[in-house]
C-alpha positions as CSV (number, residue, x, y, z in Angstrom):
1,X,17.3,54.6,-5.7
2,X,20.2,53.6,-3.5
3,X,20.8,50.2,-2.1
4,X,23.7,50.0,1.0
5,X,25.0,47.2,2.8
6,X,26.1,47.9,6.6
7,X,27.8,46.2,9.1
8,X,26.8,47.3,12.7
9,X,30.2,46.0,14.8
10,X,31.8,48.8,16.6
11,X,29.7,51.4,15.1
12,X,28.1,51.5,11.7
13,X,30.2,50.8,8.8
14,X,29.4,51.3,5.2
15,X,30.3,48.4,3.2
16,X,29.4,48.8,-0.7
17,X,26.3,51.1,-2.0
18,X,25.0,50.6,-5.5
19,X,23.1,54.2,-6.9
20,X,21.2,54.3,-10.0
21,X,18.8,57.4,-11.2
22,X,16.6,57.0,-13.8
23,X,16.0,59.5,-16.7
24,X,11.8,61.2,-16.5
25,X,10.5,58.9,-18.9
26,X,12.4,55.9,-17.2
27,X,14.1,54.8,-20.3
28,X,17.7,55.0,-19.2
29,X,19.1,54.3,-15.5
30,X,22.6,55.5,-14.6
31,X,24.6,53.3,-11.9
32,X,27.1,53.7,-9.7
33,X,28.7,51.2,-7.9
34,X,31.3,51.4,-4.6
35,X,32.6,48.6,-2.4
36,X,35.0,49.2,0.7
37,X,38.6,48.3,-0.7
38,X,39.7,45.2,1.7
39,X,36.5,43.6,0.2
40,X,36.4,44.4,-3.3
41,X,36.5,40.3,-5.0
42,X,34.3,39.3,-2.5
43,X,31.0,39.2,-4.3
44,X,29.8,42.1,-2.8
45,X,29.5,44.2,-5.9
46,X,27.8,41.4,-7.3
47,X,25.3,41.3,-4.7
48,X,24.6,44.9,-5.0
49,X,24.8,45.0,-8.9
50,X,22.0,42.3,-8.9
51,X,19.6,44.0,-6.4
52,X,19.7,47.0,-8.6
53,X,19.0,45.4,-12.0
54,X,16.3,43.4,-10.5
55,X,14.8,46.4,-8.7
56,X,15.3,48.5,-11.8
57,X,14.0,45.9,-14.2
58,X,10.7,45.7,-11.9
59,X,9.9,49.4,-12.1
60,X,9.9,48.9,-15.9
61,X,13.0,50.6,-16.5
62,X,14.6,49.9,-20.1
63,X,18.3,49.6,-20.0
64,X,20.7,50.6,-17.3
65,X,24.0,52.6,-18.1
66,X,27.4,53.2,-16.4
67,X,30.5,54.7,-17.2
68,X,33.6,52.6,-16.2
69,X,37.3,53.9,-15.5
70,X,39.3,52.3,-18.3
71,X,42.1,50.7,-15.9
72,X,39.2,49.6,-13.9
73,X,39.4,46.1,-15.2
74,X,37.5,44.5,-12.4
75,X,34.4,46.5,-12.3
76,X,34.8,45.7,-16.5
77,X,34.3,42.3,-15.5
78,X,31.6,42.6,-13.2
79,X,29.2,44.7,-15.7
80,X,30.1,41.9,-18.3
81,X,29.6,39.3,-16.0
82,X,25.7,41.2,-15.6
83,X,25.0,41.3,-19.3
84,X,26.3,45.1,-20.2
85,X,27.9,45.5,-23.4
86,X,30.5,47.7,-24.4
87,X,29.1,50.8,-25.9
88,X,32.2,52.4,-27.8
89,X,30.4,54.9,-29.5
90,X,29.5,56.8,-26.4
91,X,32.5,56.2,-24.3
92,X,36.1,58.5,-23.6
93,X,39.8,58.2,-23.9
94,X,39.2,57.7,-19.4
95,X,36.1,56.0,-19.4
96,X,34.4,52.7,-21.4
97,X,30.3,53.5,-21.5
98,X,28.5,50.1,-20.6
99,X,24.9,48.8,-21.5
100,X,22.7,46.6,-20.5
101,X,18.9,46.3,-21.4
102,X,16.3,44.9,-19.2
């Protein structure tokens, strides 16, 4: 599933897009998360991160996984702020794995 925000001025511009795909048996849903740089802070990410839980959540899916650059300290904060956890076990010397159960 993919969830986009647009802004139709001048053409249509891509804003932020939130992807997740979900394993066969729907037990684990991987994100991924962009937002245009000038408004990353914004609450946009937020807004997508949210429609995506909820919609996941709703199909019945059990958790929702992502895989966040380690210097990425802001997107750290956003899964956090969403209830994912830090999985160590599972995560790189580039990437922290995070976790959140519906």
């Amino acid at each position: 599933m993919k969830f986009t925000v647009h802004l139709h001025q001048r053409g249509l511009q891509t804003l932020g897009v939130v992807r997740a795909i979900a394993d066969p048996d729907n037990i684990d849903a991987e994100f991924a998360i962009i937002v245009r740089s000038d408004l990353k802070g914004r609450g946009l990410g937020h807004l997508l991160l949210s429609k995506m839980i909820d919609y996941l959540a709703g199909r019945g899916t059990r958790r929702i996984v992502g895989y966040v650059l380690r210097e990425n300290t802001g997107m750290h904060k956003l899964v956090r702020t969403h209830g994912f956890v830090l999985d160590e076990s599972a995560s790189d010397p580039d990437a922290l794995h995070f976790v959140r159960v519906l």
